[in-house]
C-alpha positions in Angstrom: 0.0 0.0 0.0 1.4 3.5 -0.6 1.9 5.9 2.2 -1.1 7.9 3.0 1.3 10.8 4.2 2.7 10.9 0.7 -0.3 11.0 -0.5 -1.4 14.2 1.4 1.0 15.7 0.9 2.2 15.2 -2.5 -0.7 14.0 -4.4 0.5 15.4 -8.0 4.0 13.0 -7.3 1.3 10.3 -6.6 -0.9 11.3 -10.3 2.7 11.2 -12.0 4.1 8.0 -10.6 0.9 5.9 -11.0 0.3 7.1 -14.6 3.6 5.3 -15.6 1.4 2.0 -14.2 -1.4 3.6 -16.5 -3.7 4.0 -13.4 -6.7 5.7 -14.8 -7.7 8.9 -14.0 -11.5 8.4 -12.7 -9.4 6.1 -10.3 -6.7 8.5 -9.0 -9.8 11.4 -8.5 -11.7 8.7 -6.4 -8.5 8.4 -4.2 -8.1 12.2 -4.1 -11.7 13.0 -2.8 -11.3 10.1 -0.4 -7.9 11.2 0.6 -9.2 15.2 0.7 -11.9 14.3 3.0 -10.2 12.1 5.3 -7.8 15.2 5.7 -10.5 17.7 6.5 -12.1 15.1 8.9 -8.7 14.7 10.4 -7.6 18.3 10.5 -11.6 19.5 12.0 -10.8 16.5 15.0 -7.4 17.8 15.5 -8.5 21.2 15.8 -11.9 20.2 18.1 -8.8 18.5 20.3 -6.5 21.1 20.7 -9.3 23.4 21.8 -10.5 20.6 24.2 -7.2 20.7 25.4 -7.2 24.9 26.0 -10.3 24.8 27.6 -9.5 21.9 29.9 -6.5 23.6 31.1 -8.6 26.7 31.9 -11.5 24.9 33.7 -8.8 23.7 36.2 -7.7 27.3 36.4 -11.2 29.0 36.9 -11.7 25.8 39.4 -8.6 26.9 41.7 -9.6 30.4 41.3 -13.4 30.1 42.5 -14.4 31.5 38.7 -17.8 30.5 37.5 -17.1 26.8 35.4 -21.0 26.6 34.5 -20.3 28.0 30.9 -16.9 26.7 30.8 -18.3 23.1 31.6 -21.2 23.0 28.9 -18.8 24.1 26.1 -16.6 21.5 26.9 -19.0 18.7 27.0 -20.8 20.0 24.0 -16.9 20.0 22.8 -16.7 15.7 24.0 -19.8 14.8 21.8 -18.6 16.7 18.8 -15.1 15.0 18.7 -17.3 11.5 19.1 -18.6 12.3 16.3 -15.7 13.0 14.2 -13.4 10.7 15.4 -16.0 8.3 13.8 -15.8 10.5 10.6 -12.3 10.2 10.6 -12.4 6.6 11.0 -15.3 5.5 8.5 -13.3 7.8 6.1 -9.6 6.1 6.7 -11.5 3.3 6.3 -12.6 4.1 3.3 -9.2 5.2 2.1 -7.6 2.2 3.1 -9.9 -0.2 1.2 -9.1 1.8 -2.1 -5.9 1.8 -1.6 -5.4 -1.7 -1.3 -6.3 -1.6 -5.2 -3.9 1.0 -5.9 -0.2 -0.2 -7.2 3.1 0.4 -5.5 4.8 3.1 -7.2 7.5 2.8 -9.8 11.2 3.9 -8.4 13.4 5.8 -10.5 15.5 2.4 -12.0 12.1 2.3 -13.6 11.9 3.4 -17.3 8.7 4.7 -18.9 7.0 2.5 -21.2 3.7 1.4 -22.5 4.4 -2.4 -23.0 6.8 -4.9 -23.1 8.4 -3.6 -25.8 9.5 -1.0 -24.3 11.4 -3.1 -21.9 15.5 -2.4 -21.6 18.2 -5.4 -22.0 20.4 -4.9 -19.4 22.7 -7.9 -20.5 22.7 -10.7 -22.3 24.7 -14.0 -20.3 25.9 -16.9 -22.2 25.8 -17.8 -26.6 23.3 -19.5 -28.4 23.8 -22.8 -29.2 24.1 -23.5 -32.7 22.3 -26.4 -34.2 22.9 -28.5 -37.8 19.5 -29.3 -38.1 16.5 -27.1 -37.3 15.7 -27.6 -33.2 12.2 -28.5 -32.6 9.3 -26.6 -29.9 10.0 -28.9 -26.2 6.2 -30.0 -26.6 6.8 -32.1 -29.3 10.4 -33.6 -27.6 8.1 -34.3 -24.9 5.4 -36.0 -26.5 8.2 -38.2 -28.7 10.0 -39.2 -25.7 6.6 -39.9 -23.7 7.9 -37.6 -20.9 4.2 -35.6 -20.8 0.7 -36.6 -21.3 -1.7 -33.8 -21.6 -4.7 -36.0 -22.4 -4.1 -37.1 -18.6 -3.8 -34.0 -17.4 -7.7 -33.4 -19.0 -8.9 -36.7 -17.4 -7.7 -35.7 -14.1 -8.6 -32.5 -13.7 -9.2 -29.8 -17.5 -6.5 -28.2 -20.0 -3.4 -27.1 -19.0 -3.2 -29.4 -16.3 -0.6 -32.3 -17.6 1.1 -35.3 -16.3 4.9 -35.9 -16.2 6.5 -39.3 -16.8 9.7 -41.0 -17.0 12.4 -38.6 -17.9 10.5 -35.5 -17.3 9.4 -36.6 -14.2 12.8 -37.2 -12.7 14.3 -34.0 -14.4 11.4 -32.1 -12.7 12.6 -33.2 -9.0 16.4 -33.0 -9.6 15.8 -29.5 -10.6 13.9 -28.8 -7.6 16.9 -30.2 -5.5 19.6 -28.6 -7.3 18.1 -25.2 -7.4 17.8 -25.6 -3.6 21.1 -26.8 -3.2 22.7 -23.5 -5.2 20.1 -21.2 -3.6 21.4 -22.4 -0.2 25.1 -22.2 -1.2 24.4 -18.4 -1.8 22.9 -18.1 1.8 18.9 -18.7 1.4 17.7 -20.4 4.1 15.1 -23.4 2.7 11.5 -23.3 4.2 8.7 -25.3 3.4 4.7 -23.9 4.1 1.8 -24.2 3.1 -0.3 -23.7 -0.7 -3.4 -22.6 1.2 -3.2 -19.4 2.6 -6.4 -17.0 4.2 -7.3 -13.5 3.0 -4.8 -11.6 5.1 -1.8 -13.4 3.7 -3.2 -12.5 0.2 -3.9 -9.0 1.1 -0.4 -8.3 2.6 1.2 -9.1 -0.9 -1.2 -7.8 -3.4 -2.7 -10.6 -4.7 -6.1 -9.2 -3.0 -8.0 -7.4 -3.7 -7.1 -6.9 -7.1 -6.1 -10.4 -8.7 -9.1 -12.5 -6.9 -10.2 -13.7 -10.5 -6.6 -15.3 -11.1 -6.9 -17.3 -7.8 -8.2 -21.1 -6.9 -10.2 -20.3 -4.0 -11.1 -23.0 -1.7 -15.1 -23.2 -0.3 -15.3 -21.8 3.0 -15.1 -24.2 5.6 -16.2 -24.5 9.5 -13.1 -25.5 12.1 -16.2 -26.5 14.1 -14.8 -28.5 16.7 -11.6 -26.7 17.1 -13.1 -23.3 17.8 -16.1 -25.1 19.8 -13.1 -26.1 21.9 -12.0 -22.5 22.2 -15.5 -21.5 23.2 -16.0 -19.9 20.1 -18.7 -19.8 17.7 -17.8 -21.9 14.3 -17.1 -19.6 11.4 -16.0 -20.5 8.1 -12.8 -19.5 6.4 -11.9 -18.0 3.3 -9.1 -19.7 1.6 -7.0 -19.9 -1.6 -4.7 -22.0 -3.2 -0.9 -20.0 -3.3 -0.1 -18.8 -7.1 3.7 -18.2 -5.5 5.3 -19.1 -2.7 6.3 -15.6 -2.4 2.7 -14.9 -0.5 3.8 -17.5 2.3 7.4 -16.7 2.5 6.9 -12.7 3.2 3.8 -13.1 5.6 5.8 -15.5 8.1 6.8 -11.9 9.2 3.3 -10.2 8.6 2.4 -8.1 12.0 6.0 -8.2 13.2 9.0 -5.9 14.4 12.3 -8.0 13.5 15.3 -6.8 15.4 17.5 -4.8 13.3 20.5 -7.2 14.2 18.3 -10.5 12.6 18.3 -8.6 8.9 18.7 -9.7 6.5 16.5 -12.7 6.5 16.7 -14.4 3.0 14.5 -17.1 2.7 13.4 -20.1 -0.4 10.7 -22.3 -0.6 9.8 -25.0 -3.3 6.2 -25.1 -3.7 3.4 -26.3 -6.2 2.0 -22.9 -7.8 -1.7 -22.4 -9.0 -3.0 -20.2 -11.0 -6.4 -19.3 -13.0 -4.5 -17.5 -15.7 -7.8 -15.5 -16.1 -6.1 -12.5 -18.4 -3.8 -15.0 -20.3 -7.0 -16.5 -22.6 -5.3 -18.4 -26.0 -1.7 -17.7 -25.0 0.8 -20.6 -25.0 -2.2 -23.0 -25.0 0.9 -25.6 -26.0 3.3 -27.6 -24.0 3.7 -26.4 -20.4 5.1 -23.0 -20.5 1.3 -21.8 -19.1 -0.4 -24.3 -17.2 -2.8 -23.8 -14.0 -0.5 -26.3 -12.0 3.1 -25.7 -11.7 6.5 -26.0 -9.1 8.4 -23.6 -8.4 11.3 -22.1 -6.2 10.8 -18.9 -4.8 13.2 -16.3 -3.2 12.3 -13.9 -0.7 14.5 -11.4 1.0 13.1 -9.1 3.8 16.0 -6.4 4.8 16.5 -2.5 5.4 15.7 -0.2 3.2 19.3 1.2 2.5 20.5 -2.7 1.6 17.4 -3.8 -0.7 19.2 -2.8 -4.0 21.8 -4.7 -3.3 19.6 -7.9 -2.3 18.1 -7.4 -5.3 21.5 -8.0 -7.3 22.0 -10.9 -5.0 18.9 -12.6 -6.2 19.5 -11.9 -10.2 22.6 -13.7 -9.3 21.4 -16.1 -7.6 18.8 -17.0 -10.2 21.1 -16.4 -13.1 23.8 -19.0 -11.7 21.4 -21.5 -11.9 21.1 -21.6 -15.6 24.8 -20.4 -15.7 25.6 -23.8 -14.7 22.9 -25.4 -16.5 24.7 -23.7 -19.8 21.2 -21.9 -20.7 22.2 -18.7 -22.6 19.6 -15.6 -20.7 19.8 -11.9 -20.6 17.8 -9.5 -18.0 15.6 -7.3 -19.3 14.6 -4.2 -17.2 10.6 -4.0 -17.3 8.9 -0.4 -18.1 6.2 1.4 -16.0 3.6 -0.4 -18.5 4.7 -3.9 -17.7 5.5 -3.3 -14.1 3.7 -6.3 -11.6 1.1 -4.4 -9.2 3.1 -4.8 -6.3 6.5 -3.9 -7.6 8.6 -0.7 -7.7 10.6 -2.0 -10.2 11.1 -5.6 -11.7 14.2 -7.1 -13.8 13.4 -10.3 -15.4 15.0 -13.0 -16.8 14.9 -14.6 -20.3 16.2 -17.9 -21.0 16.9 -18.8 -25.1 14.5 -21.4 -26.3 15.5 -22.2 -30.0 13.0 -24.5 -30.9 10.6 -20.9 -30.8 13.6 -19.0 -31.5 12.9 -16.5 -28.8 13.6 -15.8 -25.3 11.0 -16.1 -22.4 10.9 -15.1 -19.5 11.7 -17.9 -16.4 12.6 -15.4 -13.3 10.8 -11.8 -12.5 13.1 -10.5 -9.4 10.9 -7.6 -7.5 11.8 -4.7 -5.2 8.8 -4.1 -3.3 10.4 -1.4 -1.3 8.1 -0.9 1.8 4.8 -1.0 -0.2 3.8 -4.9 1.0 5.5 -4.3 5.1 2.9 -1.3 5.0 0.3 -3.9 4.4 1.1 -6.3 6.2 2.9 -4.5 9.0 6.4 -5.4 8.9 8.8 -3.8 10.3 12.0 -3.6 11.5 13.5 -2.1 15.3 16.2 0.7 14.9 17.3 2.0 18.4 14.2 3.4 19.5 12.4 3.6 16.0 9.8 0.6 14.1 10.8 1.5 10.5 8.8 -0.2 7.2 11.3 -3.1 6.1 11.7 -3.7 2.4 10.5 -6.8 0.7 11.9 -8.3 -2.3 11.0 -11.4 -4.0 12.0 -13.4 -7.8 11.7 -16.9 -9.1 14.9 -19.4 -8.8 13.4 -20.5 -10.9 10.6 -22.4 -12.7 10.6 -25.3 -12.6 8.4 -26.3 -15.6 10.2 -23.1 -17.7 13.8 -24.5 -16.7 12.3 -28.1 -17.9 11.4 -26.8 -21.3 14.7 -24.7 -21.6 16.6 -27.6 -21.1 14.6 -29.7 -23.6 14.7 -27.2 -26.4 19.0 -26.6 -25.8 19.7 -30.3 -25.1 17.6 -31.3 -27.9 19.6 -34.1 -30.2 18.6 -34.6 -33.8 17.3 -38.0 -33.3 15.3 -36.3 -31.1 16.3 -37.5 -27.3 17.1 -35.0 -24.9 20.6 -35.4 -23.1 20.7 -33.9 -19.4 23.0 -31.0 -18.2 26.3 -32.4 -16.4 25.7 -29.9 -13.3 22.0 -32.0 -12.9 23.0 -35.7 -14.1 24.3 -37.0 -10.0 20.6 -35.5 -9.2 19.0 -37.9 -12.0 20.7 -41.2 -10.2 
């Protein structure tokens, strides 16, 4: 959430920033008359206060000097009921704020160029040559289907499209992956934690996945923890819950209404996780192979640190993620993403592109985020400075894939009898 100082106070820096996002207008007025009358609500309450305050201090003064209180008395009880009155204004209308802020996006820093689209996206560098092939390299769906490593007809039977089932090669590339990514990941200092896929409302809310993206999201039916809470003396209630789209959402609200001691930061964290998502904007794209399916694994970095160290956490991640397909020989590049193409929660993104020549393209496999202090204002984390609880920045960026990193390797490794051989750095994982 952005700051609802800045906001007040700078509210054309606000207009300018968001526009980069392509906010629209009608939705940056709405925020301005909410904002403009939470600030006259606040500043009438302030100033019924501080004249509650004056006149207190002389009713004690007319009290020790025997003056007549009667008048005094009434004004300031008329005075009492007044500021009960607006201190409910105030809070309706923070309230009010709040909620349509949580649908706002973080603002874009200044490594952030302006851009419509992805194509006006900036290569930063590109890591690694293509590998040239004597024969013309075919799409990693079809490698899959000739080696009988996937079966998407199974995936339909057990569940709908772009669910799919991995087999024999595949299926053992798939968890050595997982493995060796943790393995590197760890070398470079991320501590491996495992949590849930089913989160509640608040965990979505803290990263941004709610209330905006609800429609992309496998929510659960609401259930009843009947006897638990009957044992707490509680009266059963149901529970929202969704299905995680990254373990991101778990990973950053371990520390969701917490101050960390300055001394314990920074906290760099990975998880491997199933993902799941609805895809609900991505209708007809990549509706081949397993590049976008509802259903898919991946490990996820997450970094929680100060403010003054989050750009360099950020490089440590790229690094982090890059090394992996450094060692897997999988020519990328990072690309800088513009205002236009900017996630809703991030200030500013780089991704990474891995070279798949059977599309003769690159696409992307890692997004690494800088939050800044827009998800620990939503959620509350912070950070103990001396005497001060500061907003910590989060950060966040795939390592990697794991589906991605499967077709990657499938499309470079790719032989022309067809077979797939297996990157040195992952064949001791494939025993």
């Amino acid at each position: 959430m952005i700051d609802i100082k800045l906001l007040l106070n700078d509210f054309d820096f606000i207009k300018n920033a968001l526009s980069i996002k392509k906010v629209p207008q009608e939705t940056l007025d709405i925020v301005f008359n909410i904002a403009n009358i939470y600030k006259s609500k606040l500043k009438e309450l302030e100033s019924n206060k501080a004249e509650q305050n004056a006149k207190s201090k002389l009713f004690f003064e007319y009290k020790k000097q025997n003056k007549d209180i009667k008048e005094l008395q009434e004004n300031l009880t008329s005075l009492k009921s007044k500021i009960a009155v607006l201190q409910d204004e105030v809070n309706n209308a923070e309230s009010s704020l709040n909620d349509v802020l949580l649908g706002i996006p973080n603002l874009p820093d200044s490594k952030t160029p302006i851009g419509d689209d992805e194509n006006d996206n900036v290569i930063l560098e590109t890591i690694l040559e293509k590998k040239k092939f004597d024969f013309v390299p075919k799409e990693h769906y079809e490698l899959l289907e000739v080696n009988k490593w996937v079966d998407f007809s199974l995936g339909i039977k057990l569940a709908k499209s772009r669910f799919n089932v991995l087999s024999g090669g595949a299926a053992k590339l798939n968890r050595a992956l997982i493995n060796f990514m943790l393995d590197f990941n760890a070398k470079n200092g991320f501590s491996e934690v495992c949590t849930p896929v089913i989160v509640n409302k608040d965990s979505l809310i803290t990263t941004g996945q709610l209330p905006k993206f609800e429609n992309d999201m496998f929510k659960i039916d609401s259930f009843v923890d009947e006897e638990i809470e009957l044992q707490k003396g509680q009266k059963p209630k149901g529970h929202e819950l969704y299905l995680i789209s990254t373990a991101e959402i778990t990973l950053t609200n371990l520390y969701r209404d917490s101050i960390i001691p300055i001394e314990s930061l920074p906290i760099m964290l990975q998880a491997y996780t199933p993902c799941f998502r609805k895809e609900a904007g991505s209708a007809g794209r990549d509706t081949r192979g397993i590049i976008r399916q509802h259903q898919f694994d991946k490990v996820e970095l997450v970094a929680i640190t100060t403010p003054d160290k989050s750009d360099e956490m950020q490089e440590k991640m790229l690094l982090s993620a890059s090394g992996i397909l450094k060692a897997l020989d999988l020519p990328h590049r990072f690309i800088q993403l513009c205002g236009g193409d900017l996630g809703f929660s991030a200030s500013n993104t780089i991704d990474i592109e891995v070279w798949l020549p059977g599309q003769n393209c690159y696409r992307e496999i890692s997004s690494v985020s800088n939050v800044r202090d827009f998800q620990s204002r939503r959620g509350k984390i912070r950070f103990k400075d001396g005497k001060k609880n500061i907003l910590a920045h989060t950060l966040n960026g795939s390592s990697l894939a794991v589906g991605r990193t499967i077709v990657a390797i499938v499309e470079n490794y790719q032989n022309s009898d067809g077979t797939i051989s297996i990157p040195d750095a992952l064949k001791k994982y494939m025993a």
